[in-house]
C-alpha positions in Angstrom: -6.2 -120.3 19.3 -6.4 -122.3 22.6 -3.8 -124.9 20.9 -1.5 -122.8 20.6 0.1 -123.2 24.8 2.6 -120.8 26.3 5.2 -123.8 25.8 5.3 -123.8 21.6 5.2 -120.0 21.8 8.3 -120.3 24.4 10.2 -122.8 21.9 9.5 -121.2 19.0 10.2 -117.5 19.6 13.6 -119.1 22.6 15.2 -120.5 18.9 14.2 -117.3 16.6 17.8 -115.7 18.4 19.5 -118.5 16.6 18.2 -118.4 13.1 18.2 -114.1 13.1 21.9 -115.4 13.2 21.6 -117.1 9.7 23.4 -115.3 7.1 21.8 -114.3 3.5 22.0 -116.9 1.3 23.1 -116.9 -2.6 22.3 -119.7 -5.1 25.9 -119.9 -6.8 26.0 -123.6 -8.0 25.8 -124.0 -11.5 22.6 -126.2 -11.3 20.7 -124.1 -9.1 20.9 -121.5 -11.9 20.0 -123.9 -14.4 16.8 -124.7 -13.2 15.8 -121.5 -11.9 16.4 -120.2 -15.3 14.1 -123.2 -16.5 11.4 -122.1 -14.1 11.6 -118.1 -15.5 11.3 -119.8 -19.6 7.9 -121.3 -18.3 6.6 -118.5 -16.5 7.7 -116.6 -19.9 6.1 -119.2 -22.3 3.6 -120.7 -20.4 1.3 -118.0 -18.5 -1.5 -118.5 -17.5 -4.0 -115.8 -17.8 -7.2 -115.9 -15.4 -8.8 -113.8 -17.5 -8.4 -116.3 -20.4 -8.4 -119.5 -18.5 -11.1 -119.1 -16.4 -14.5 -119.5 -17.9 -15.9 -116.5 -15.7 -18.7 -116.4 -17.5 -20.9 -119.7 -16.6 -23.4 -119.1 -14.3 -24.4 -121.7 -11.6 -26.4 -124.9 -12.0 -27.2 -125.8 -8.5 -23.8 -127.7 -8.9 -21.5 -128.1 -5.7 -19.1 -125.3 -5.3 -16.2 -127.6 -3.4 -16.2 -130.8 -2.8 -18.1 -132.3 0.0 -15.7 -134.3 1.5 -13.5 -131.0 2.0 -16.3 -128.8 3.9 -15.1 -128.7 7.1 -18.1 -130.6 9.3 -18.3 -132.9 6.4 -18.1 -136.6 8.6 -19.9 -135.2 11.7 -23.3 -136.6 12.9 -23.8 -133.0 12.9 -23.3 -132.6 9.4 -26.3 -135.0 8.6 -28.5 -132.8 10.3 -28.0 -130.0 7.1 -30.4 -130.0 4.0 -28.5 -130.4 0.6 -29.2 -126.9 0.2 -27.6 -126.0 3.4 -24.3 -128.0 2.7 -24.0 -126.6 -0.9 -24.3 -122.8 0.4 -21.8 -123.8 3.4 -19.4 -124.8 1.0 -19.7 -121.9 -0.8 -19.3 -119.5 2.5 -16.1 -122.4 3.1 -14.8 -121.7 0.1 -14.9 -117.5 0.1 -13.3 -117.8 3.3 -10.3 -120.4 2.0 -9.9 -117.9 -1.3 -10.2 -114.6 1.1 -7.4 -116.6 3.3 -5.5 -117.6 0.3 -5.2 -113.7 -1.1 -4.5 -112.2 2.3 -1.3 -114.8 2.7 -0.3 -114.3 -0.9 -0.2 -110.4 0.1 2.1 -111.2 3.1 4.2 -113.1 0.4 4.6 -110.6 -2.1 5.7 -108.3 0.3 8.4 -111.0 1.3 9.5 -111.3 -1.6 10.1 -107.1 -2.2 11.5 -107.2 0.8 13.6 -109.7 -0.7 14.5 -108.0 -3.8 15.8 -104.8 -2.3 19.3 -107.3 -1.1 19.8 -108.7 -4.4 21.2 -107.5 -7.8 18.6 -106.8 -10.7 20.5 -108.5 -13.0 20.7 -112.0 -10.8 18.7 -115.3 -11.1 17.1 -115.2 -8.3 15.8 -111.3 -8.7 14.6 -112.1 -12.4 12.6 -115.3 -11.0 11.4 -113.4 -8.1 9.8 -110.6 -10.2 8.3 -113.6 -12.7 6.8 -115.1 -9.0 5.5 -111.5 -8.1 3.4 -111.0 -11.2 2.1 -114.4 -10.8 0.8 -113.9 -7.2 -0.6 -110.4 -7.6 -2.2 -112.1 -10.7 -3.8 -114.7 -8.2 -4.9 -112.5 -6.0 -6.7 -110.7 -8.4 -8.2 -114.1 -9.6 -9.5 -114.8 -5.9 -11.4 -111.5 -5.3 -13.1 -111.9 -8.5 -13.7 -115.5 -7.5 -15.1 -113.9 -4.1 -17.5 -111.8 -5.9 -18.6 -114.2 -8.2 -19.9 -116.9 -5.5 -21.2 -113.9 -3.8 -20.4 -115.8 -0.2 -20.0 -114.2 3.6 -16.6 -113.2 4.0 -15.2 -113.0 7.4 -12.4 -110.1 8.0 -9.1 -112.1 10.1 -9.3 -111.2 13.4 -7.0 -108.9 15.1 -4.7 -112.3 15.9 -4.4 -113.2 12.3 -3.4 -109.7 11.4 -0.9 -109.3 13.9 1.2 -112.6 13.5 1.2 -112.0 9.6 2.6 -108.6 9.6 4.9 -109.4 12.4 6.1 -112.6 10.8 6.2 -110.8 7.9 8.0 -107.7 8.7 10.2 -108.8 11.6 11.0 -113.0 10.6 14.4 -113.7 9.2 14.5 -114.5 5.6 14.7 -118.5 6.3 11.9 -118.2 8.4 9.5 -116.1 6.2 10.3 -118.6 2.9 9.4 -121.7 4.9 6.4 -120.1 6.0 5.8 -118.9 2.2 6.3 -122.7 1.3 4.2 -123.8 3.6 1.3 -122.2 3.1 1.8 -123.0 -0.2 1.5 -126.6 0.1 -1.4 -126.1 2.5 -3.6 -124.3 -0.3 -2.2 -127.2 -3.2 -4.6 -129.3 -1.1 -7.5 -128.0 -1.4 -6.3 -127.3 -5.0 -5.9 -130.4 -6.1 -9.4 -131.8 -4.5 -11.1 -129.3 -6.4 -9.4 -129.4 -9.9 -9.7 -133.1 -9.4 -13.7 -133.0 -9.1 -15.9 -132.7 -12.2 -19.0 -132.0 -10.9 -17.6 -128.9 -9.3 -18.9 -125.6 -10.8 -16.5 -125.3 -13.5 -14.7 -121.7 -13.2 -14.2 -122.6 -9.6 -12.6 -125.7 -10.7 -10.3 -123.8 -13.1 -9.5 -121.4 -10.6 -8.2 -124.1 -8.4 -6.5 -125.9 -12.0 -4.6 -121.9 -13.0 -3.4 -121.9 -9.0 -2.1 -125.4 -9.0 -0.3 -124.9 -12.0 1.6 -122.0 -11.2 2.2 -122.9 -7.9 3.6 -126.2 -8.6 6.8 -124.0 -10.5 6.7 -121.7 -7.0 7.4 -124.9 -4.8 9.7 -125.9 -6.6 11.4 -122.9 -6.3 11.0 -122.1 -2.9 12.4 -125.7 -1.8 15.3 -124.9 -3.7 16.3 -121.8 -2.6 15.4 -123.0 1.3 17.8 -126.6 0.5 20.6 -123.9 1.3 19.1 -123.7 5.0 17.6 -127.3 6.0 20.7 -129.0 4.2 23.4 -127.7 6.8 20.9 -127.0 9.8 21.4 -128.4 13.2 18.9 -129.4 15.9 17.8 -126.3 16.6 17.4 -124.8 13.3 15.7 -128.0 12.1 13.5 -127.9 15.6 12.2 -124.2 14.5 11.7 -125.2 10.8 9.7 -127.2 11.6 7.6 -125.4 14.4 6.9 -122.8 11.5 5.4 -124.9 9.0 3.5 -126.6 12.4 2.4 -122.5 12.9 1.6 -121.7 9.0 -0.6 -124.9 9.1 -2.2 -124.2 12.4 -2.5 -120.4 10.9 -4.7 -121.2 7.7 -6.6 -124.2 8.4 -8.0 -121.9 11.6 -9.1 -119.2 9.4 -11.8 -121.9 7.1 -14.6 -122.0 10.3 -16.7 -119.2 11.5 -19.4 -119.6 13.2 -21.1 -116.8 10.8 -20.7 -119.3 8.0 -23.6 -121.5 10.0 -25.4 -118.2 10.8 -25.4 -117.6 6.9 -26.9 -121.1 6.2 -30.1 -120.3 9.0 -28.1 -122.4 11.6 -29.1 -120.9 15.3 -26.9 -122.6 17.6 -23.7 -121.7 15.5 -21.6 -121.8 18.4 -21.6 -125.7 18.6 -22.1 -126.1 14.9 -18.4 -124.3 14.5 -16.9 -126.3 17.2 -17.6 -129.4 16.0 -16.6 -128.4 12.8 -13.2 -127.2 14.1 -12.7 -130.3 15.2 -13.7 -132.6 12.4 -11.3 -130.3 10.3 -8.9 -130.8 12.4 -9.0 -134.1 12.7 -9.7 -134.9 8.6 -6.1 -132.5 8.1 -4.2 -135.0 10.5 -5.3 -137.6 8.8 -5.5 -136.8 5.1 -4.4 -133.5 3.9 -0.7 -133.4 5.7 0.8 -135.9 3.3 3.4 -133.4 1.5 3.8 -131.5 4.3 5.2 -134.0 6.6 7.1 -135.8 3.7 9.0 -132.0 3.3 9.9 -131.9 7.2 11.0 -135.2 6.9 13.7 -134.4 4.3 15.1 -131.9 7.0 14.8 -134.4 9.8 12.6 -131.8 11.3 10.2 -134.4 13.7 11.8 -134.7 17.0 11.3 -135.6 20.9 10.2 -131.6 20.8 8.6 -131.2 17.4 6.9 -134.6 17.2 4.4 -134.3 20.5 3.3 -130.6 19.1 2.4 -131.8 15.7 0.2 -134.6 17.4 -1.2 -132.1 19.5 -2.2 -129.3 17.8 -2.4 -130.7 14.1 -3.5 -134.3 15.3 -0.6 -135.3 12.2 -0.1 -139.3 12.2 3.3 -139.2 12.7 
């Protein structure tokens, strides 16, 4: 939390006057429709059950539970000082914590989206896509607690902080706002998604887990980029400006919730205080320089990075920009 200085929270909260200006927002183009009703077909005809999908089943093999290159002290001198048992059960504790993280946002988002659906008609696009997207999510959250309980990890409640900015931004945001901030945390867990799906000697449901997530996700994106194109397209500099410093917060906001030091207190670590810290670091420094990719190439297309926006994302999310 000490990245976050009093001038971000000064920018970002000076433009929120401006965009609680922004008026609601209807797809009406013909090929919006079209391709939102493309997106409800394939949530009709291709769900994805976890239930079905997920081989929940298979017990562990002493196989890794994430990959190593994605727990968080992974690269740090420190991180040599860990016995391959110690690694493997810090992944696991890693990964409970990204998959308690990743149902808690997908909460905040499903209230969004009912929040949402109360404005529109039951009969439009958007509301019949929207209720396809709901079921979806609440289906994914129900995948990650029974993901949680299977690995059988420390899970960490979010601190007082975390729960405050997520019902805030979720109750009190405008709509703009809370969809960029859906979109971007979306993006943030496709990461880690597609690392895991993509590694074979991960423990398999865990790996299908990540595949079922990915999947349905990708249609969400889409989905969520197209309904914000409405925004971004027609933004000026200051709506671009605090576009941007909300994906900047929603990255900031997640990737902070993957270290505790109980995780190194789980794994027989004693000085857990500079065991977290360094991880911290080294997380933050292995998302600057490989995981913000998408992200930065989806600010880009609304020319968000400027002489305000450019120094924080260096600063706090250490992005090569």
């Amino acid at each position: 939390m000490q990245e976050i200085d009093s001038l971000l929270i000064f920018y970002y909260f000076s433009l929120l006057t401006i965009l609680n200006r922004t008026t609601t927002v209807k797809m009406i183009c013909a090929e919006d429709i079209e391709k939102v009703e493309r997106l409800i077909r394939l949530s009709e005809t291709n769900a994805v059950l976890p239930d079905v999908f997920v081989p929940w089943h298979i017990p562990e093999d002493n196989e890794p539970l994430m990959p190593e290159e994605i727990i968080s002290l992974q690269g740090h001198p420190l991180f040599d000082t860990l016995s391959a048992s110690q690694k493997r059960e810090l992944g696991r504790h890693e990964l409970v914590q990204v998959m308690y993280s990743y149902a808690w946002a997908e909460g905040l988002a499903c209230f969004i989206f009912n929040k949402r659906l109360l404005k529109i008609p039951p009969d439009s696009v958007e509301y019949r896509y929207l209720v396809k997207e709901l079921i979806e999510e609440f289906r994914h959250q129900d995948m990650f607690a029974k993901a949680i309980r299977l690995l059988n990890g420390k899970k960490i409640q979010l601190s007082w902080f975390h729960r405050f900015i997520g019902r805030f931004h979720s109750r009190y945001m405008p709509a703009s706002l809370q969809f960029i901030s859906v979109l971007a945390v979306e993006l943030v867990t496709d990461i880690y998604g597609k690392m895991i799906r993509k590694s074979p000697e991960v423990y398999e449901p865990i790996r299908k887990v990540s595949e079922l997530h990915h999947i349905e996700e990708g249609r969400h994106i889409h989905y969520t980029k197209l309904w914000l194109k409405h925004y971004t397209d027609k933004a000026g500099f200051l709506k671009r400006t605090a576009f941007s410093i909300v994906v900047l917060l929603n990255i900031w906001y997640m990737r902070s919730l993957y270290v505790t030091k109980e995780n190194f207190e789980a794994i027989g670590i004693t000085n857990t205080a500079k065991y977290a810290a360094a991880a911290r670091k080294q997380l933050k420094q292995k998302f600057g320089k490989e995981y913000l990719d998408e992200i930065i190439e989806f600010v880009q297309e609304f020319n968000g990075f400027n002489f305000i926006t450019k120094p924080l994302w260096k600063r706090i999310l250490a992005a090569k920009l």
